[in-house]
DSSP file (Angstrom, degrees, kcal/mol; ACC not computed):
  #  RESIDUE AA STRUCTURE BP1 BP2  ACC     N-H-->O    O-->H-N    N-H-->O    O-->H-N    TCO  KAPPA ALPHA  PHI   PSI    X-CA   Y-CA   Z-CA
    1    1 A X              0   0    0      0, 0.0     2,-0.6     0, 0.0     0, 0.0   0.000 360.0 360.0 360.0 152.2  -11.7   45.6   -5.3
    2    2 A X        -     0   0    0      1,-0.1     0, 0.0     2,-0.0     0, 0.0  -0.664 360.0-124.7-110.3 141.1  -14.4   46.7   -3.4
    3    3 A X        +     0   0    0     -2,-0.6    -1,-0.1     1,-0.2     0, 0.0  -0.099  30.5 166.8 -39.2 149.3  -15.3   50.2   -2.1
    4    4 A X        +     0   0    0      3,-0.0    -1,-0.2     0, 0.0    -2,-0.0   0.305  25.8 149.6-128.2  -3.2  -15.7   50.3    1.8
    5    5 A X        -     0   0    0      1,-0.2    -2,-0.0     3,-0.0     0, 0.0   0.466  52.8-123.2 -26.1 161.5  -15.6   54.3    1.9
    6    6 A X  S    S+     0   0    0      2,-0.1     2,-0.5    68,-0.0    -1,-0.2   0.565  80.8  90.4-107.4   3.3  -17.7   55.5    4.7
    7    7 A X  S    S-     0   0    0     67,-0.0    67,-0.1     0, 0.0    66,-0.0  -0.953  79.6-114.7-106.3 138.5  -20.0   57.7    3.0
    8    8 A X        -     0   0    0     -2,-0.5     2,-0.2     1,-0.1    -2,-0.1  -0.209  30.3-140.9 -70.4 129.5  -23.5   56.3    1.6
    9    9 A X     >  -     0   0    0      1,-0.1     4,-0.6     4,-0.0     5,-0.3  -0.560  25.8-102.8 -92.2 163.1  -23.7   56.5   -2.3
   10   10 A X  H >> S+     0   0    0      1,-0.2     3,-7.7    -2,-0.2     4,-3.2   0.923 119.7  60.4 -30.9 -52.4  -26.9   57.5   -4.0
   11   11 A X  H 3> S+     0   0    0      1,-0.3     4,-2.3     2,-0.2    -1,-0.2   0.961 107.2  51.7 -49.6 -40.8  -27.9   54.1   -5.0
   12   12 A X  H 34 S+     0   0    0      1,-0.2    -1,-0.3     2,-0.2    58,-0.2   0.572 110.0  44.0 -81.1  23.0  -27.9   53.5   -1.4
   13   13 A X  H X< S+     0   0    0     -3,-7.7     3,-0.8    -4,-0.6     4,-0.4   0.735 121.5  41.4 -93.7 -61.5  -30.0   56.3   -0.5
   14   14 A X  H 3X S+     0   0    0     -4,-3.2     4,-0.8    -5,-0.3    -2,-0.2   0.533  97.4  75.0 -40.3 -32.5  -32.2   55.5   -3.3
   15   15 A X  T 3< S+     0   0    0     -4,-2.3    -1,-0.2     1,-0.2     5,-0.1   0.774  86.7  68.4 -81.9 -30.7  -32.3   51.4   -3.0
   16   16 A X  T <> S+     0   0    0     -3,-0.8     4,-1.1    -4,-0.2     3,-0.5   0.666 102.8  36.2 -83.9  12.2  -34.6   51.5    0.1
   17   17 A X  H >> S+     0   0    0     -4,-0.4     4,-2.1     1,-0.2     3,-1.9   0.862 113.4  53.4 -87.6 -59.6  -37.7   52.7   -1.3
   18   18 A X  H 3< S+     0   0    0     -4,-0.8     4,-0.3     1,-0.3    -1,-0.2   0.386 115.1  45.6 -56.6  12.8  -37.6   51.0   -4.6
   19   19 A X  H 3> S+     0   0    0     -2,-0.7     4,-1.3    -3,-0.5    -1,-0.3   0.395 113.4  46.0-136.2 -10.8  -37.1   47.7   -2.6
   20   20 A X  H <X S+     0   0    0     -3,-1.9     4,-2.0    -4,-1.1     3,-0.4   0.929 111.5  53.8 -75.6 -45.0  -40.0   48.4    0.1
   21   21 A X  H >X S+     0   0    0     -4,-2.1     4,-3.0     2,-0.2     3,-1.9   0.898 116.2  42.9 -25.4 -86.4  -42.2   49.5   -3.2
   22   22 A X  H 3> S+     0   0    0      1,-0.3     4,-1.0    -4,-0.3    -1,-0.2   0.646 113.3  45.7 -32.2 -48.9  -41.1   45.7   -4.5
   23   23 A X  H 3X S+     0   0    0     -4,-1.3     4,-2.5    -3,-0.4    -1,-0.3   0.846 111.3  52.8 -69.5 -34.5  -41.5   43.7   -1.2
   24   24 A X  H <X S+     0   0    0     -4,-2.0     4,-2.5    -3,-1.9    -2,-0.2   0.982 115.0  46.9 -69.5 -44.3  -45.4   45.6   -0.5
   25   25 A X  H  X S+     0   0    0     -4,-3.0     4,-0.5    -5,-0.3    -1,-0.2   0.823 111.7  46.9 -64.7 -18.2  -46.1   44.2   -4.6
   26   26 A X  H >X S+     0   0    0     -4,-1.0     4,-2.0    -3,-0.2     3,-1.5   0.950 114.6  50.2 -65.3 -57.0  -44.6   40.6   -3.4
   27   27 A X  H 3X S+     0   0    0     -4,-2.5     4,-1.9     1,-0.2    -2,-0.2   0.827 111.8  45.3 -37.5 -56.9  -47.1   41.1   -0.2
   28   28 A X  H 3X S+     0   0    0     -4,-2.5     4,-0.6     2,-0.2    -1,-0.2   0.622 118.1  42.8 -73.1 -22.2  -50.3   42.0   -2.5
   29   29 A X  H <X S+     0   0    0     -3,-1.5     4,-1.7    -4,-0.5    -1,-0.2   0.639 111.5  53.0-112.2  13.3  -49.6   39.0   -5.1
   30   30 A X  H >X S+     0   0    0     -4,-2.0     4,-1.8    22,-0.2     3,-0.6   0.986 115.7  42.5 -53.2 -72.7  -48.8   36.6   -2.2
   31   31 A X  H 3X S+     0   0    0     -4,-1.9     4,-1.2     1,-0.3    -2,-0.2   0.686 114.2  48.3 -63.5 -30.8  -52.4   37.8   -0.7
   32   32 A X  H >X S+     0   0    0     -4,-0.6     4,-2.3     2,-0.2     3,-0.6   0.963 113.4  48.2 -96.8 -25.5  -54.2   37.6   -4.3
   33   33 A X  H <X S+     0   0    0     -4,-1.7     4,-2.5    -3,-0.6    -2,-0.3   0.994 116.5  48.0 -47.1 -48.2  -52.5   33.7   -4.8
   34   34 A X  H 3< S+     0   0    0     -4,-1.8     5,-0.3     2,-0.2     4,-0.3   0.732 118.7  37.2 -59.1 -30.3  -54.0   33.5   -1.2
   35   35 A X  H X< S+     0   0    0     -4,-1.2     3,-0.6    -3,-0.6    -1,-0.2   0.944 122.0  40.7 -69.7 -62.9  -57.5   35.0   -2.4
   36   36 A X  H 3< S+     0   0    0     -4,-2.3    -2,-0.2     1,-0.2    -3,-0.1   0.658 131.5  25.8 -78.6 -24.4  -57.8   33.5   -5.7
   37   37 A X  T 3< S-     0   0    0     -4,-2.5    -1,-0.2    -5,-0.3    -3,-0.2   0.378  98.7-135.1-123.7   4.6  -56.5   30.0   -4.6
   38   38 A X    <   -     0   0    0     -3,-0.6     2,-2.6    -4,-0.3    -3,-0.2   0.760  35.3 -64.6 -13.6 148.8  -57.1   29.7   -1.0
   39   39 A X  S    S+     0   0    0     -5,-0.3     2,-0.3     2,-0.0    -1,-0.1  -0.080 108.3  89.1 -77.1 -18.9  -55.3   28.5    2.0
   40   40 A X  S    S-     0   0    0     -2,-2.6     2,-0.6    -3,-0.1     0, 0.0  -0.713  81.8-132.4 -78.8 135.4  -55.1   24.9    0.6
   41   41 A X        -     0   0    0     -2,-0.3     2,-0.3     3,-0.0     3,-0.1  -0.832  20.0-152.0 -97.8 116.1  -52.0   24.6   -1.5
   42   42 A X     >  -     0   0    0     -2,-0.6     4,-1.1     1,-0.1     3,-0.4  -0.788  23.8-120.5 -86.5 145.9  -53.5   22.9   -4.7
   43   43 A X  T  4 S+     0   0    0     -2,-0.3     3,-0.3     1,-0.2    -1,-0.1   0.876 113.2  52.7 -52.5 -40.7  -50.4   20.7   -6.4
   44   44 A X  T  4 S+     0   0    0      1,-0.2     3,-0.4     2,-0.1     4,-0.2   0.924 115.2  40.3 -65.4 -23.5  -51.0   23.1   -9.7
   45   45 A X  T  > S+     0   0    0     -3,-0.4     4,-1.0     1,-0.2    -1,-0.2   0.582  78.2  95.6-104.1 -24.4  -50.7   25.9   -7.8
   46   46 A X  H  X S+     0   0    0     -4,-1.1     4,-2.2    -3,-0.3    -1,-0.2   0.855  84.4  58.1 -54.9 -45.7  -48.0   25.3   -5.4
   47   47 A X  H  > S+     0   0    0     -3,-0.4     4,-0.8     1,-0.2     5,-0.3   0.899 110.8  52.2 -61.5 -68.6  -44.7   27.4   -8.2
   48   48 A X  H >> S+     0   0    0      2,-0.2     4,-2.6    -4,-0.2     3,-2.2   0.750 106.8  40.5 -30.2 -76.1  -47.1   30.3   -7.8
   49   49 A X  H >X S+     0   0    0     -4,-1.0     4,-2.1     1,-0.3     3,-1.0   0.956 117.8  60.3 -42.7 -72.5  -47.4   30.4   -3.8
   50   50 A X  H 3< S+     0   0    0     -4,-2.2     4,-0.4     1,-0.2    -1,-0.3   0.577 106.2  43.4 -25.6 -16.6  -43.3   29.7   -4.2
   51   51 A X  H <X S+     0   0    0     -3,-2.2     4,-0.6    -4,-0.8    -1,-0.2   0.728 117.8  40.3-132.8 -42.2  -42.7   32.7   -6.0
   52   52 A X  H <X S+     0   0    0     -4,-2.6     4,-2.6    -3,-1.0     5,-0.3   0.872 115.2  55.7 -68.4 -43.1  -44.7   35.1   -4.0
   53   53 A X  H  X S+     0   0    0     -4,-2.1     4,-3.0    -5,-0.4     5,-0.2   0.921 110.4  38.4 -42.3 -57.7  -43.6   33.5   -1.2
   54   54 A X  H  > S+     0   0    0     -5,-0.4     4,-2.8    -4,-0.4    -1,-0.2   0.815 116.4  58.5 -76.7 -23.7  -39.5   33.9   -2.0
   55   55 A X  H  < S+     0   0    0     -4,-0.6     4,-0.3     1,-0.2    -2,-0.2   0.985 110.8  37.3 -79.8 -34.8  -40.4   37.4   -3.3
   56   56 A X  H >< S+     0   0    0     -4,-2.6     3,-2.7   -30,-0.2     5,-0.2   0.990 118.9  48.6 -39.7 -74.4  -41.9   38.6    0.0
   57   57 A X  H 3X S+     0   0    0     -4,-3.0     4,-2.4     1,-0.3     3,-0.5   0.810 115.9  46.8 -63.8 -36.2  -39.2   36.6    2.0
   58   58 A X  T 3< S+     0   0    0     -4,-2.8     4,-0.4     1,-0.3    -1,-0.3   0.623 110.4  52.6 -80.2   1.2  -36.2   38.4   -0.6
   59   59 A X  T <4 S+     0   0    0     -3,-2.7   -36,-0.3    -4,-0.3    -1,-0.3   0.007 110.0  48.8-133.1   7.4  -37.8   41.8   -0.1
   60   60 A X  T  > S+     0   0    0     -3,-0.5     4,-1.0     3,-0.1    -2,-0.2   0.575 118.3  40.1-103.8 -28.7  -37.7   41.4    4.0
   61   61 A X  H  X S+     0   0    0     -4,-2.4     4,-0.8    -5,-0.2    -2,-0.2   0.716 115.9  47.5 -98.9 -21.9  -34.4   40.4    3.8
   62   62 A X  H  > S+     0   0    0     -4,-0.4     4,-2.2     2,-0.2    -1,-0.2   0.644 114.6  45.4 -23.8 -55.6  -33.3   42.9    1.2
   63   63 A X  H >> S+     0   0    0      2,-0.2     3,-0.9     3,-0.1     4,-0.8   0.919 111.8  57.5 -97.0 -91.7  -35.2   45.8    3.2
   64   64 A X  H 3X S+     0   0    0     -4,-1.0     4,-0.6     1,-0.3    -2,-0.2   0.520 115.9  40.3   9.0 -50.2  -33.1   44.0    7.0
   65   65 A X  H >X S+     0   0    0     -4,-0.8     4,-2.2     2,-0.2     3,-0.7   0.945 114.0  49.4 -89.5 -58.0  -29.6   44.7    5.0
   66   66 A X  H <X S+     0   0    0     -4,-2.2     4,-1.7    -3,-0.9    -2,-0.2   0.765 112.1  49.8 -44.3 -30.0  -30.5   48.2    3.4
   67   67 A X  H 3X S+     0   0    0     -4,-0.8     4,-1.7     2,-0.3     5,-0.3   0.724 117.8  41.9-106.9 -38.8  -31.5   49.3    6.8
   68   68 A X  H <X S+     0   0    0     -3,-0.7     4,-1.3    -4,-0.6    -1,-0.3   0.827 106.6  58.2 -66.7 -44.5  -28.2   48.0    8.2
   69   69 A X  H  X S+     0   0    0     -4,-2.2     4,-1.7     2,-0.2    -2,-0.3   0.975 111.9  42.2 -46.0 -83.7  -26.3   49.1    5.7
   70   70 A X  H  X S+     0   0    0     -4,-1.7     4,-2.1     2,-0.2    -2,-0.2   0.580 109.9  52.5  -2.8 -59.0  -27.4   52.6    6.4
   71   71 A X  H  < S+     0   0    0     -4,-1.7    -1,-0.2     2,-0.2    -2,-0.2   0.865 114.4  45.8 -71.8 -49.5  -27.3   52.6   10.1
   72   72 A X  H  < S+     0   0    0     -4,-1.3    -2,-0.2    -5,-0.3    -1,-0.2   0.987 114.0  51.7 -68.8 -39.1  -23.4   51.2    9.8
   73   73 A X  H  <        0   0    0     -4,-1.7    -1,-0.2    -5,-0.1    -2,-0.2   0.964 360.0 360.0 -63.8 -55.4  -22.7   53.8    7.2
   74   74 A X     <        0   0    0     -4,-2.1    -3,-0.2    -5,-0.2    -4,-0.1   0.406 360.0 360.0 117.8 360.0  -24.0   56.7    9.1
């Protein structure tokens, strides 16, 4: 069953840094596929740009929930 208690446990004191840390390092190797490969999506290249791409996008949405999470918890 799942908890709903109304006070915030560590992890979820804890979760949003270590998941803004993770989305800034998604940010920087989105930007170095974007450096190294530039703005033209080469067909080899394209899983890379996916993968920075989804890590950014999971580490916005990720950060959007914690922040919520938080606010509703108090």
């Amino acid at each position: 069953m799942i908890d709903m208690s109304t006070e915030a446990s560590v992890a979820d004191q804890t979760a949003i840094p270590a998941v803004a840390v993770g989305t800034f390092l998604w940010v920087v190797a989105f930007a170095g596929v974007w450096a190294t490969q530039g703005a033209a999506q080469p067909e080899a290249g394209v899983w890379w740009w996916a993968v920075a791409a989804i890590g950014t996008l999971s580490g916005v949405i990720g950060l959007g929930f914690l922040s919520w999470r938080r606010k509703r918890i108090g």
